[in-house]
C-alpha positions as CSV (number, residue, x, y, z in Angstrom):
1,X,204.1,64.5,70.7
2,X,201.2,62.0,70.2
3,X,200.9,61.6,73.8
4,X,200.1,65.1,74.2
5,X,197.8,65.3,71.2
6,X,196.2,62.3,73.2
7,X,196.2,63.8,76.5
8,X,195.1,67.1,75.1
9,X,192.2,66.0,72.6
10,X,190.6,62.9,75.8
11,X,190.7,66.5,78.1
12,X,189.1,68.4,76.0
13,X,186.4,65.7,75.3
14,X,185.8,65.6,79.1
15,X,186.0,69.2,80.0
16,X,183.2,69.7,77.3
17,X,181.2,66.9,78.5
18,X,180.7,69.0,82.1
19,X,180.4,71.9,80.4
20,X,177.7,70.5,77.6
21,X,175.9,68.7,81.0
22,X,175.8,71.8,83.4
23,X,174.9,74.6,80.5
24,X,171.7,73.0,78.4
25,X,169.4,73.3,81.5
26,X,168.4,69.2,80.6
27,X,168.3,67.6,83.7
28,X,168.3,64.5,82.0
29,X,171.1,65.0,80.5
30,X,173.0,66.2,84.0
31,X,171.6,62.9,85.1
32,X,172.9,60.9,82.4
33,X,176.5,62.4,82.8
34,X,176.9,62.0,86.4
35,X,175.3,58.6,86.5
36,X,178.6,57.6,84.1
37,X,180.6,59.1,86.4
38,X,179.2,57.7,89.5
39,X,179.4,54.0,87.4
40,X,183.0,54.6,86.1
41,X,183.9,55.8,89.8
42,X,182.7,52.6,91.0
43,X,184.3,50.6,89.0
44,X,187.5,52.3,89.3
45,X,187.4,52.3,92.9
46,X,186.4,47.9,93.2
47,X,189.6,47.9,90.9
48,X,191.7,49.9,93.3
49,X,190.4,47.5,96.5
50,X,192.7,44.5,94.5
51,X,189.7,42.1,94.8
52,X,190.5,38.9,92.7
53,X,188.3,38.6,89.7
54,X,185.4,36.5,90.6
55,X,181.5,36.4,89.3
56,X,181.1,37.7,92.9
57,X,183.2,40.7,92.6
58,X,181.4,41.6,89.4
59,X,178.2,40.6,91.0
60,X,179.0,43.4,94.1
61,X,180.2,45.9,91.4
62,X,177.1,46.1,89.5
63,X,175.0,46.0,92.9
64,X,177.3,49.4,94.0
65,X,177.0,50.6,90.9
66,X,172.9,50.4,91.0
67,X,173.0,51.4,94.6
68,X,175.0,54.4,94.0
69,X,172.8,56.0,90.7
70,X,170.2,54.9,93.4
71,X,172.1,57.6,95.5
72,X,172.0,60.0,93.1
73,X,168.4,59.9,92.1
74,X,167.3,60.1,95.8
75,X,169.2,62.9,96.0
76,X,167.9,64.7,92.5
77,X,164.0,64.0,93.5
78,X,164.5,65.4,97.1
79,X,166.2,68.6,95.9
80,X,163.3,69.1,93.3
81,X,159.8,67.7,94.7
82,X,160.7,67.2,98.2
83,X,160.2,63.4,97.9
84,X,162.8,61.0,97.7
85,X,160.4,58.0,98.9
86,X,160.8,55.3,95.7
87,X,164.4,55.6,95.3
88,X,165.0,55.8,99.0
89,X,163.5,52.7,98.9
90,X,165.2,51.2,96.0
91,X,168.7,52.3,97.9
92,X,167.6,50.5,101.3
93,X,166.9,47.1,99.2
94,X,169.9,47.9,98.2
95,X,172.0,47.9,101.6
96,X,169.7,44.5,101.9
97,X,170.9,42.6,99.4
98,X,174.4,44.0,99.5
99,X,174.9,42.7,103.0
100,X,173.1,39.3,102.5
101,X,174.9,38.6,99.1
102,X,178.2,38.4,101.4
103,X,177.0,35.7,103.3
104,X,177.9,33.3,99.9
105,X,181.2,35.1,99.1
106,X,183.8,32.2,100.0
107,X,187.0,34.6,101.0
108,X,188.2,34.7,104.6
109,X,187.4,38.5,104.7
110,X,184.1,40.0,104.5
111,X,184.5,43.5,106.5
112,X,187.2,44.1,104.0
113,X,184.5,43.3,101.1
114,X,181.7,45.5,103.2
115,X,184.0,48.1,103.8
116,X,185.1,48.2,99.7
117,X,181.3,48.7,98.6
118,X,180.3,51.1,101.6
119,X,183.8,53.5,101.4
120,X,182.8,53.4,97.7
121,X,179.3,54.6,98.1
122,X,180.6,57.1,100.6
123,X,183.5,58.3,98.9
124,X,182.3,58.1,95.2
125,X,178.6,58.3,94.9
126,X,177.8,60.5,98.0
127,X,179.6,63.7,96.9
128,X,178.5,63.2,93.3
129,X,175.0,62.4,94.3
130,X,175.4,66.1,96.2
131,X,176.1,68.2,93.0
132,X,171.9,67.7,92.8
133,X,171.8,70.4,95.2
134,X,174.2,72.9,93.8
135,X,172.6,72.2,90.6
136,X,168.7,72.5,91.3
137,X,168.9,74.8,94.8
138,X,171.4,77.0,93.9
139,X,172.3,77.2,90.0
140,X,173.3,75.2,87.2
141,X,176.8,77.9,86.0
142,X,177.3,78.4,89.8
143,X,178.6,74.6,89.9
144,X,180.0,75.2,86.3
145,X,182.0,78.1,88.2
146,X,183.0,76.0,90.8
147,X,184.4,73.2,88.4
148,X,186.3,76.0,86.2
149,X,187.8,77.2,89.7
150,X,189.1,73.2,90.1
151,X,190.5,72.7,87.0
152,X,192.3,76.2,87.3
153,X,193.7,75.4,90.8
154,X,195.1,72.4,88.7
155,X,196.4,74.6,86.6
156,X,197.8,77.0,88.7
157,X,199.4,74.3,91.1
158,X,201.2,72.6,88.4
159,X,202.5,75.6,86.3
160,X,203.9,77.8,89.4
161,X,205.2,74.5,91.4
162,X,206.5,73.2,87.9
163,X,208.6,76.6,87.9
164,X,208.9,77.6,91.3
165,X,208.1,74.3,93.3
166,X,211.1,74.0,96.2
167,X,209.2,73.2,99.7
168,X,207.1,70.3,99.9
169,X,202.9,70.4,100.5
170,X,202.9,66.6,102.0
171,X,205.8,64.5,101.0
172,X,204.5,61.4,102.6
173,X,201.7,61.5,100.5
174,X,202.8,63.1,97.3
175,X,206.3,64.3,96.7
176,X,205.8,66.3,93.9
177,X,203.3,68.5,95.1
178,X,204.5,71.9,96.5
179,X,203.7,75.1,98.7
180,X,204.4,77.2,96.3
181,X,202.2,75.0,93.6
182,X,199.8,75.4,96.2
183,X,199.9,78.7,96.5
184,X,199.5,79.4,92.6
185,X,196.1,77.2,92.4
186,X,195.1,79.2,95.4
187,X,195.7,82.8,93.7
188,X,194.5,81.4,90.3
189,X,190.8,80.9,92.0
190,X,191.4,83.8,93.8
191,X,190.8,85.6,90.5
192,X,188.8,83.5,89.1
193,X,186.2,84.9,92.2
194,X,186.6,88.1,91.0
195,X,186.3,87.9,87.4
196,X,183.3,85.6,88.2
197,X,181.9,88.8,89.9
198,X,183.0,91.6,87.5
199,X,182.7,90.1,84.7
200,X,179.8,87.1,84.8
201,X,178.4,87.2,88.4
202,X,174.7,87.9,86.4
203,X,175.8,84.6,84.6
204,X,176.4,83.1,87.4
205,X,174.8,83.5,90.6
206,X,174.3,86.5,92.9
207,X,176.8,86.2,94.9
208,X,178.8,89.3,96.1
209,X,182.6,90.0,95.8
210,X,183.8,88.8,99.0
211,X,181.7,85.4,99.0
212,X,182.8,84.8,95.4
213,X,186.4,85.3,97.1
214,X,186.2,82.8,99.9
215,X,184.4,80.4,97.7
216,X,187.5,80.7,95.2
217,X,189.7,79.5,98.5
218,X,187.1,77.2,99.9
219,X,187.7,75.8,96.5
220,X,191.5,75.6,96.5
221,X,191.9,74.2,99.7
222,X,189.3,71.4,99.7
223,X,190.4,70.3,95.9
224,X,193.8,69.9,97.5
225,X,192.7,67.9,100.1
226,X,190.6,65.9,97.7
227,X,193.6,65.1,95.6
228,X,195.6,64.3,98.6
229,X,193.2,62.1,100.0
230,X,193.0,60.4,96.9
231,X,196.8,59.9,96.6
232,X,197.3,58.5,100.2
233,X,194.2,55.5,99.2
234,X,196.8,55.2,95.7
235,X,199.6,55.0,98.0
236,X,198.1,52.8,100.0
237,X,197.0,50.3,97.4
238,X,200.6,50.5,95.7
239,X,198.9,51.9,92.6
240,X,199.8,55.0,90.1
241,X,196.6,55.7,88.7
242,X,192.9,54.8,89.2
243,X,192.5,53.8,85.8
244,X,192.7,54.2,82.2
245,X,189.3,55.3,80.9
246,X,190.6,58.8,79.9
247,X,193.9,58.7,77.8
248,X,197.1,60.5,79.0
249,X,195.0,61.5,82.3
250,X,194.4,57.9,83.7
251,X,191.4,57.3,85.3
252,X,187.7,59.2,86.2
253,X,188.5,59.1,90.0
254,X,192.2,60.9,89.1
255,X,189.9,63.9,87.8
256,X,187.6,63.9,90.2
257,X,189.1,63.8,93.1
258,X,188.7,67.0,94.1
259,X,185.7,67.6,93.5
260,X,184.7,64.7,95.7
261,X,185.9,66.9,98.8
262,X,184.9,70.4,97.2
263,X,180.9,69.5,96.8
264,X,179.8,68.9,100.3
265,X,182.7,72.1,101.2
266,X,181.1,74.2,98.6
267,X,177.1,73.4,99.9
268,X,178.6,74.3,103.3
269,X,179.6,77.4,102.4
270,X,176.6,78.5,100.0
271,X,173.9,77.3,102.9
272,X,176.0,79.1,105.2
273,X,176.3,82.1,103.1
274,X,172.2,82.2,102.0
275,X,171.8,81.5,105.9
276,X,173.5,84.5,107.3
């Protein structure tokens, strides 16, 4: 029972952290949020790689860490003013210092040191830094929609394959997740599409029926890839969970992970759809 209460009170606190950050209209404070998130990913992601504790391996987190929120703030000033020229800047000093600070790490294996930082910056602050451009281009409540469409594919997946679950999505990766949970996370965002339209599409954004429909399964199928993709780097590293910053849910990057791969599917969809 208390690990329930936990898990239940550390989701809420997180679920209304999004929604505080994407319904205020402070930039600053989206900022602030997803700078945390893009420090805690990070983090969580160096402590995935196995590294042996070293002032170097704290040295290199902080430097990804900086060059990531570096990421991100190119990426906030080019969506609003069009310039991204001092933290562009900042990021290729950055990618400088990264790659000459490796020349006096002692281990036998830089590329896999390299590779850690870079696949983090790629894989963690890349699609976060790209919610800028959901959030200023498009709307604020259309990227809230899109994260209530995540978290109720979650829900969906895990209620109908907790009931129903008999034929497996991708064993190798993860054996517990199923076609039919599938399926139920896909229907769920169906509808949440359509009551997005009916019901808060003013709220929202201007999209029509059928565009909020495919972005609903644009949504399921790319969060399910993003949780897949981050179960095969845990199976990989021999790990259960990213981390432990959120009680009863693990870590930031095992409640991110979709949205890692939905961002650059969503923009791909809305520039697509705007285009045509």
């Amino acid at each position: 029972m208390k690990k329930i209460l936990t898990r239940t009170v550390s989701g809420c606190i997180y679920v209304a952290l999004i929604v505080t950050a994407l319904t205020l209209d402070s930039p600053y404070l989206f900022f602030g949020v997803f700078s945390l998130f893009i420090i805690f990913g990070i983090l969580e992601f160096h402590r995935l790689a196995g590294q042996e504790s070293s002032f170097f391996k704290y040295l290199v987190a902080s430097l990804d860490s900086l060059g990531g929120i570096t990421m991100f703030a190119a990426s906030a000033c080019l969506t609003t003013m069009g310039n991204f020229t001092l933290p562009a800047t900042i990021y290729l000093a950055y990618f400088i210092i990264r790659m000459v600070v490796q020349l006096y790490d002692k281990s036998d294996n830089a590329i896999a040191s390299l590779s850690h930082s870079f696949m983090g910056q790629m894989y963690v602050a890349m699609p976060l830094s790209l919610l800028n451009v959901i959030y200023f281009n498009f709307a604020p409540h259309l990227l809230l929609a899109i994260f209530i469409m995540i978290w109720l594919n979650d829900t969906g997946a895990f209620c109908v394959g907790s009931l129903f679950g008999k034929h497996r999505l991708f064993e190798r990766i993860s054996p517990k997740k199923s076609w039919e949970g599938f399926w139920g996370g896909f229907l769920f965002c169906i509808i949440a599409g359509i009551l997005f339209y009916f019901a808060f599409n003013s709220y929202f954004s201007g999209l029509n029926l059928f565009e909020w429909i495919l972005l609903g399964i644009v949504v399921a199928i790319f969060s399910t890839w993003g949780d897949l993709c981050e179960s095969l780097i845990k199976r990989t590293l021999h790990v259960k969970d990213s981390g432990h910053i959120i009680p009863g849910h693990g870590g930031l990057l095992d409640r991110i992970d979709s949205l890692l791969l939905v961002t650059p599917a969503s923009i791909l969809f809305l520039i697509l759809t705007f285009l045509s």
